[in-house]
Backbone bond lengths (Angstrom), bond angles and torsions (degrees), N, CA, C in turn:
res aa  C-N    CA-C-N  psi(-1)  N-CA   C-N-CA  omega(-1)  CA-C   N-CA-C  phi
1 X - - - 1.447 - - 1.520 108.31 -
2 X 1.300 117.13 137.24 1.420 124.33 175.47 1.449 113.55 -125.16
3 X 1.342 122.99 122.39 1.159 124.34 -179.26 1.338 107.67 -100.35
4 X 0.998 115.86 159.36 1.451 139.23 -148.99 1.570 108.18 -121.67
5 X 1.805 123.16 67.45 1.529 131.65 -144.78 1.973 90.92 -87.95
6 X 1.450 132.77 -7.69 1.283 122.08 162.98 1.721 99.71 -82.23
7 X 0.819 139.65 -76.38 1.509 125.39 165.18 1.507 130.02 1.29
8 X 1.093 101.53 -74.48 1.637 131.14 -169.92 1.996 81.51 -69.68
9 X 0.861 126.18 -48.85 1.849 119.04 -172.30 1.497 109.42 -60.36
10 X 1.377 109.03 -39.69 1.243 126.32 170.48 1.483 150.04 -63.02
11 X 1.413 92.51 -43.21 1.774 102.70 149.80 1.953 99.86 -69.43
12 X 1.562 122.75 -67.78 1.029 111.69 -177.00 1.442 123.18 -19.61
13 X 1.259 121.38 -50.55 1.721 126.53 -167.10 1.403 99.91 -102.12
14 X 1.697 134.43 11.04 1.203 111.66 157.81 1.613 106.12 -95.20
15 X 2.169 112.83 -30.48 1.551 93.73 -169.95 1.335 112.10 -76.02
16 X 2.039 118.76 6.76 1.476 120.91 -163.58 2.064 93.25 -91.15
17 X 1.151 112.58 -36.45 1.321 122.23 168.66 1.638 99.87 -41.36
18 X 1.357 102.46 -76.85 1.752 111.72 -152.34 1.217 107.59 -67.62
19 X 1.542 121.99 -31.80 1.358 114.00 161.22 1.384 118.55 -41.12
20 X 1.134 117.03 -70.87 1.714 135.58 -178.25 1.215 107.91 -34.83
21 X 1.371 106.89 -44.87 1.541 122.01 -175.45 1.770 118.66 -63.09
22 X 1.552 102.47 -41.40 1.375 117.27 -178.37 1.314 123.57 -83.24
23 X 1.693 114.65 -28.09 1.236 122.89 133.90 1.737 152.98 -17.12
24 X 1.562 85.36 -72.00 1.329 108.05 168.52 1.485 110.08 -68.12
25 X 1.286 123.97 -59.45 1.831 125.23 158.80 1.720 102.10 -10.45
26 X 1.322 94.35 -71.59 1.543 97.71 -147.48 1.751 94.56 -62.74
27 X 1.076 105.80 -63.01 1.384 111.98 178.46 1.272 104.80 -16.06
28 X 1.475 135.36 -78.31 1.375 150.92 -171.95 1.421 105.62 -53.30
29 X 1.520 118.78 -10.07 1.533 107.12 -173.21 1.693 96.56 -103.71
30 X 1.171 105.49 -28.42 2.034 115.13 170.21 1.677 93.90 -62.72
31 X 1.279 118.20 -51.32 1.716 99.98 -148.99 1.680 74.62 -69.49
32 X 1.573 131.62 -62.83 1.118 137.77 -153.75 2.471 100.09 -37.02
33 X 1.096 113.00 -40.33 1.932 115.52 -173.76 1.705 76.37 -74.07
34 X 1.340 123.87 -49.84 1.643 105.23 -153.27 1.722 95.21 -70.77
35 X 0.939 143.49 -80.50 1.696 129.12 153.97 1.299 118.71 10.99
36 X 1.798 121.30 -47.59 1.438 105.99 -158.62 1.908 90.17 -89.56
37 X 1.302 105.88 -41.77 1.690 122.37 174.72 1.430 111.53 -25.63
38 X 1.566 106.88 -66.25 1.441 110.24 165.08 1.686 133.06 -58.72
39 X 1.105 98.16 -32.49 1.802 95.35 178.55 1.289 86.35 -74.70
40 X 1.414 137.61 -57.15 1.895 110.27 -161.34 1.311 99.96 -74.67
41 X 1.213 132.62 10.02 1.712 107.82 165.56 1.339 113.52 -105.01
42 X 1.605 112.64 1.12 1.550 115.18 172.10 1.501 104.54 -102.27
43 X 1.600 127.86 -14.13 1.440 131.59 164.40 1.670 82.80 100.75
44 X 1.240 127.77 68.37 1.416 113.84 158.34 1.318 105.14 -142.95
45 X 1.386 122.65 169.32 1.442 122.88 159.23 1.497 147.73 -29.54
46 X 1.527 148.25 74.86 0.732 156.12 -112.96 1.720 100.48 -128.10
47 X 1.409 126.82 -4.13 1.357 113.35 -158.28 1.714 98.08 -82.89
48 X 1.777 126.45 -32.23 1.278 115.86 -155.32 1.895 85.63 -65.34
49 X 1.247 133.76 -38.87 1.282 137.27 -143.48 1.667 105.94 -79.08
50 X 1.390 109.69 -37.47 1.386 149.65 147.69 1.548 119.85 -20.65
51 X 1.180 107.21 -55.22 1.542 148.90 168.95 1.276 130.63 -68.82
52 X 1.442 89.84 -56.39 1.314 74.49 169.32 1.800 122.55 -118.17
53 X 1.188 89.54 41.83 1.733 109.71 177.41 1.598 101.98 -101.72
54 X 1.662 103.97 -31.66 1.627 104.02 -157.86 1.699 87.44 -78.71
55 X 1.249 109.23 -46.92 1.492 126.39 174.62 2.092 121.47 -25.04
56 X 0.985 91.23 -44.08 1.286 124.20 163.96 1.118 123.47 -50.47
57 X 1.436 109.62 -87.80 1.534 117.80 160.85 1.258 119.25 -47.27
58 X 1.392 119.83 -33.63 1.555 114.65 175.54 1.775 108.34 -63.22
59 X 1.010 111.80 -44.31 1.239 112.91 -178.26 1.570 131.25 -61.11
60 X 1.504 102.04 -35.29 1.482 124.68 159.72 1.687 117.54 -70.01
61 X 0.942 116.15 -4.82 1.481 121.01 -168.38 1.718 89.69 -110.18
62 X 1.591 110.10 -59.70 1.507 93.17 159.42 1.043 129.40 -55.90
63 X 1.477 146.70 -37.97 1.014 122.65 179.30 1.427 127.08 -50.62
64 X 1.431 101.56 -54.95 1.428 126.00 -169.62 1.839 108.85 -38.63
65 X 1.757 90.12 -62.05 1.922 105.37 168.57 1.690 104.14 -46.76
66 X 1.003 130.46 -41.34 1.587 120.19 -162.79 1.632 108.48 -85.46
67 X 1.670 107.87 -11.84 1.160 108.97 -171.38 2.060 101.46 -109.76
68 X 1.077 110.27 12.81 1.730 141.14 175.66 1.658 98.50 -98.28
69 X 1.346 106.38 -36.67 1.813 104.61 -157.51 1.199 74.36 -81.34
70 X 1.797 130.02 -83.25 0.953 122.78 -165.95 1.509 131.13 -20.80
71 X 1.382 127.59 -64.68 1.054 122.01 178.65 1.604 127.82 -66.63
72 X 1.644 107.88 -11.53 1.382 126.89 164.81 1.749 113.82 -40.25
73 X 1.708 74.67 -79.66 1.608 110.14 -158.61 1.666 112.51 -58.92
């Protein structure tokens, strides 16, 4: 058996990317509710923060599904 160690480096540093990536998403969609939390307790507008928190999670939820298909399909 011969393994193939440029390969194997290569998935490594793409799921170390997308992790980071899916991370940081989510992260930005937590600070994004803690943002909206605070404007309604100061009585101000809350929808851009709202928005783009849900935005977030939407995106992480896609990812996650596309990374489900993948290993599906």
């Amino acid at each position: 058996m011969k393994i193939d160690w440029a390969a194997l480096g290569s998935v490594f540093g793409v799921s170390l990317v997308v992790t980071v990536a899916l991370v940081s998403l989510f992260t930005l969609g937590v600070a994004g509710l803690s943002r909206r939390e605070r404007a309604m307790s100061q009585g101000d507008s809350a929808a851009l923060a709202a928005t783009g928190a849900y935005t977030c999670f939407a995106a992480c939820a896609a990812a996650v599904g596309y990374g489900i298909y993948l290993i599906v399909a």
